[in-house]
N, C-alpha and C positions, 0 to 999 in steps of 0.2 A: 833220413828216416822217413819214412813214408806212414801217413796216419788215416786208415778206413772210417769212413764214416757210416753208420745205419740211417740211413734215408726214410726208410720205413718208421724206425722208433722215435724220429722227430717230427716225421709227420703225423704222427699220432700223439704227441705232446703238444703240439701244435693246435691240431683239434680237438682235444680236453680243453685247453686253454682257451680258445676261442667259445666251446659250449657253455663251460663255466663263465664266459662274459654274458653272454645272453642269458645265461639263467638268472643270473645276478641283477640286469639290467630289467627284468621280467620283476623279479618280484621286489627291485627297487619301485617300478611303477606299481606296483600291487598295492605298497605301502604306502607312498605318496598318495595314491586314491582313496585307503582307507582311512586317509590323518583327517579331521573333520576342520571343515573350513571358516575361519572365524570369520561371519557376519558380520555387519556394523552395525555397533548400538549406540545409542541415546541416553542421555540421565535424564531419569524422569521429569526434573529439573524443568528441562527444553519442552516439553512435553504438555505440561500439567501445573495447576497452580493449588492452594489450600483454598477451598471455600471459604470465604470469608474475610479473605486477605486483598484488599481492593485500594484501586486509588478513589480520590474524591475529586470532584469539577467546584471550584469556583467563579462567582463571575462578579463583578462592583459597576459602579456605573462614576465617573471623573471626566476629569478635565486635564485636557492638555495646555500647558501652557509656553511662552517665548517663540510663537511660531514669525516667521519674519513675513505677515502677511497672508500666508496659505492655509488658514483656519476658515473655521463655516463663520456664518453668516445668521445664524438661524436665532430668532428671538429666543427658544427653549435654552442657549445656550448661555446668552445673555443674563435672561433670569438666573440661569444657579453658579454665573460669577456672581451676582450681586449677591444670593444667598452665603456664597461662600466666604465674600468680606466682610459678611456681616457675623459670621461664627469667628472669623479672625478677630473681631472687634474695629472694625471699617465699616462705618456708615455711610453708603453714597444715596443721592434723591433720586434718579432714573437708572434705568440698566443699561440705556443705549448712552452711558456716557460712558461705556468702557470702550474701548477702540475696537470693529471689528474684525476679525483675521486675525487676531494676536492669539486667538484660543480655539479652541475647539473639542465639543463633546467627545466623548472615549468610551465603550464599553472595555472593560478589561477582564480578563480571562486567565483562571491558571488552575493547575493540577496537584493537590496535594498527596503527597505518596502515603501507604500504610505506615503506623507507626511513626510517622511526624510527631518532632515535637516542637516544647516551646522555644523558638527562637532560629528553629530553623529556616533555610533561605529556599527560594524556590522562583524559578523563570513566570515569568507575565508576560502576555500576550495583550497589546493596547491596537483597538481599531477602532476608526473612524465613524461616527453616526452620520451627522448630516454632508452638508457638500463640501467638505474639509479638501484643500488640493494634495496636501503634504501635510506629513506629521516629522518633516526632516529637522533637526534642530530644538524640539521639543522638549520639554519635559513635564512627567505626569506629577498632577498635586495629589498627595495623600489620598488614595483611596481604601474604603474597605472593603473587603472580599467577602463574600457571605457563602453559605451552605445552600441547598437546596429548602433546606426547612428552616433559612430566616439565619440561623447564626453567623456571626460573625468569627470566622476560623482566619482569616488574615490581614493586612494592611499591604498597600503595595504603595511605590514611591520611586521616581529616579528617571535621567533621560532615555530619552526613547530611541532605540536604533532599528534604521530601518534596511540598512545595509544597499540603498543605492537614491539615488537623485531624479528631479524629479523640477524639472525648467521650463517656463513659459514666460517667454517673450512675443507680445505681439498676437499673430496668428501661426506664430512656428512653438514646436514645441520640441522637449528632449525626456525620454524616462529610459533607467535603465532598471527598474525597478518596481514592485509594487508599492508605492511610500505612504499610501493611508492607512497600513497596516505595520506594525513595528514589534520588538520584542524588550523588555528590558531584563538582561540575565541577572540573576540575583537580586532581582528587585521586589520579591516580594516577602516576606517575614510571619512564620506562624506564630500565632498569640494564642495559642492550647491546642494541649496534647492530644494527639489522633488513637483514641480507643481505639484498637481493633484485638476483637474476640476468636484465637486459636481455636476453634474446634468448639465440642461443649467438654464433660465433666470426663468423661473416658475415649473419645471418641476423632476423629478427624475426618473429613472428606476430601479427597481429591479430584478435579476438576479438569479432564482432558478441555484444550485449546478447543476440538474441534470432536466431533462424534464419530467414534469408530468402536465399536463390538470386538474387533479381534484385539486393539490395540488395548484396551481397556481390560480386557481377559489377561494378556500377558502382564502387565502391569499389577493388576490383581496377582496374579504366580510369581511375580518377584517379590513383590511386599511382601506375602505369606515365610519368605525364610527369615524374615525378622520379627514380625509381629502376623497376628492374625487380621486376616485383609478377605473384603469380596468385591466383587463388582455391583453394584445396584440399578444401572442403566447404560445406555452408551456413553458417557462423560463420567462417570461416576464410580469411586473407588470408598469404600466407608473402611479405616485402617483402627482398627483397637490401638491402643496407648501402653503397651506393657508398662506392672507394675513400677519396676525400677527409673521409669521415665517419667510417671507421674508428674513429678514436683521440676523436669527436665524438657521440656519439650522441643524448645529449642535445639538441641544434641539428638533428639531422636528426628526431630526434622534435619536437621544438616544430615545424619546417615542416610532418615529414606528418600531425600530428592538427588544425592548422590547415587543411589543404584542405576542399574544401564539393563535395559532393556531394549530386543531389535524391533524397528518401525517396522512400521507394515508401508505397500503401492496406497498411492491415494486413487478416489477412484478418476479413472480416465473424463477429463474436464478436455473445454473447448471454453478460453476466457475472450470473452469479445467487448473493447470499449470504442462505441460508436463514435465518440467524440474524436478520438483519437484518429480512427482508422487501426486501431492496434488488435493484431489477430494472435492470442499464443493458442498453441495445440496441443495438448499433453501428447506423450508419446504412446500410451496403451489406446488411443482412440480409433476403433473398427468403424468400416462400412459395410453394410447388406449390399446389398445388389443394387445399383440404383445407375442412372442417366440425369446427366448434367449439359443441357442447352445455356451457350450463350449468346448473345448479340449485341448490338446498338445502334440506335439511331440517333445521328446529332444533327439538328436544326440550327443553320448559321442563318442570323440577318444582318449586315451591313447596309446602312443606312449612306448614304450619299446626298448630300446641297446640292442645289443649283440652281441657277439664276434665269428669269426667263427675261428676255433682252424686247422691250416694242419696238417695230418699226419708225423707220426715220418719220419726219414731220407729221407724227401721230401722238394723238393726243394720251396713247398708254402708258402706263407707270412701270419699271423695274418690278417686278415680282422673283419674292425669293420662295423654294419649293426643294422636297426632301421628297430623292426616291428611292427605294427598298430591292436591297436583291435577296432571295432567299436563298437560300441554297441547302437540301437535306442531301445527309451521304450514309448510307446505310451500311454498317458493314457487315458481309456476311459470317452467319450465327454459326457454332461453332457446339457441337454433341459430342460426348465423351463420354466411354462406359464404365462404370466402377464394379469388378469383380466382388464377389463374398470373402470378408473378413480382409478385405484392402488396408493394409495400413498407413502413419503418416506420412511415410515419403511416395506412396502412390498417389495420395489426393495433393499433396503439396505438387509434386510433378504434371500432375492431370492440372491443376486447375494454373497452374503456368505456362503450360503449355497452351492453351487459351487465351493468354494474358489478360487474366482475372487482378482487377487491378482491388487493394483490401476494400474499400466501399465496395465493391459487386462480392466480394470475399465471404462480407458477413450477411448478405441476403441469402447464397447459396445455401451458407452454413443452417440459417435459420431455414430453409427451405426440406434440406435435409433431414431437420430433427423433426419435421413437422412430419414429414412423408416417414418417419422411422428409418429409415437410413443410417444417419448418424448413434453409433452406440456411443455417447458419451453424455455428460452433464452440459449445456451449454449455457454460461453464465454473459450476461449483456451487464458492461457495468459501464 
């Protein structure tokens, strides 16, 4: 049996088919473009803190004690071991009859957090006053930790770790560490409760990390769908209390530091720590137009002995004598041009290609912001 086929009416099935994919294809992309793209947001949280809600600094002044030798020396420190045996109820006649290098002065240092209470623990920080070698092996006596305005907000207590060593023998010595300075964790104990004041009677403030007008505007527009919210400056949000929260604060805080709102670009920085040689660049940082010379000249002198020798049966003496070679080597400087709105991988490229080593890195840079060049913030820390 023989079966005809229409050529024609398949190839026109064919081509429906095929139209119908591209159209479909057409306004799958239509849609995919019109779905809106969710941004990354932040909880206020990360963001912002409540005015008001702070830590506190302490600082005590003690003594360390059981040092095997590597305590100070200092008369000051002498006198207030004899004061301190004599609060223990130890009466000694001189102060230098206590042995020296077994102790040593301590300022101590710690942080109590908001709403501490009584009997809470908290890390201490104990460092050395005078010529203390080591605090390795120690342990602090009773001290108390005071406020700024005189009160006494803690007690601290316990050995001291300094988390490395710290050996002298002779004229050789070994540190793996810095050991005049040490921590003792849970070492120190609050003895009353840390007041800290929510807000006032209807009201609360929030307190961006850092100042920014856009960021503090959107933050303002999220807080308003729960409570009435404005912005009052660039760090500054003032959030009404709805009634029903009143008597609840805490519950309306856990909702508004859980809202999410999207960050804003910080603005384009240049962070430079000269100590370091450490150069960061933020990535939105432009150049204007500008030309960058560089060069250097190194001055070598090696110095060289020598003996100058007298002739035989002559009454001259050996002389000894130091002579000098200089030597300068100049290498040639090296100009490069920086286009309008050049970004960070153009000036990172240009100024490598020079081999800009970071010391010559951060003159540039500061060279740049000076001449207007550089559009960025450039921060020297």
């Amino acid at each position: 049996m023989k079966i005809n086929f229409n050529t024609d009416s398949i190839t026109q099935t064919l081509c429906k088919v095929a139209t119908f994919k591209r159209i479909f294809a057409v306004m799958l992309g239509l849609l995919i473009g019109l779905m809106p793209i969710q941004a990354a947001t932040v909880r206020i949280m990360d963001l912002a803190h409540i005015q008001g809600v702070r830590e506190n600094q302490l600082v005590g002044y003690g003594v360390v004690v059981g040092l095997p030798g590597t305590g100070d020396n200092s008369r000051s420190t002498q006198i207030t071991n004899k004061m301190m045996l004599r609060n223990l109820g130890t009466v000694i006649e001189q102060e230098n009859y206590i042995q020296k290098g077994a102790s040593a002065a301590v300022i101590v240092t710690a942080t109590v957090p908001a709403f501490a209470k009584n009997g809470d623990k908290i890390d201490v920080t104990v460092s050395a006053m005078a010529d203390c070698k080591s605090l390795e092996g120690g342990v602090l006596v009773q001290t108390i930790l005071k406020a700024p305005n005189g009160e006494a907000v803690a007690v601290a207590q316990g050995p001291v770790s300094v988390g490395g060593i710290n050996k002298i023998a002779g004229a050789s010595s070994a540190r793996t560490a810095i050991t005049t300075t040490g921590r003792i964790p849970g070492g120190g104990i609050v003895e009353r409760d840390i007041y800290t004041e929510i807000g006032d009677e209807t009201s609360i403030t929030l307190t961006l990390d850092h100042s920014d007008y856009t960021l503090v505007s959107r933050i303002a527009n999220a807080v308003s769908r729960i409570a009435p919210a404005r912005a009052i400056d660039g760090t500054s949000v003032r959030v009404q209390i709805p009634s029903k929260f009143q008597n609840d604060r805490v519950t309306f805080l856990s909702i508004l530091e859980n809202l999410e709102v999207a960050p804003t670009a910080e603005r384009a920085k240049v962070i430079v720590n000269e100590r370091t040689g450490t150069v960061v660049i933020g990535a939105d940082v432009k150049l204007m137009p500008a030309a960058v010379a560089h060069g250097n000249i190194t001055v070598t002198v090696a110095g060289q002995n020598d003996v100058s020798q007298p002739n035989g049966f002559s009454n001259g003496a050996t002389v000894g004598f130091e002579n000098a070679d200089i030597e300068i080597n100049k290498t040639p400087g090296s100009l490069i041009e920086m286009g309008a709105n050049s970004n960070l991988n153009d000036l990172v490229k240009a100024l490598n290609s020079i081999g800009v080593a970071p010391i010559d890195l951060i003159s540039i840079l500061q060279a740049l912001k000076k001449s207007g060049s550089l559009q960025a913030e450039l921060i020297i820390i």
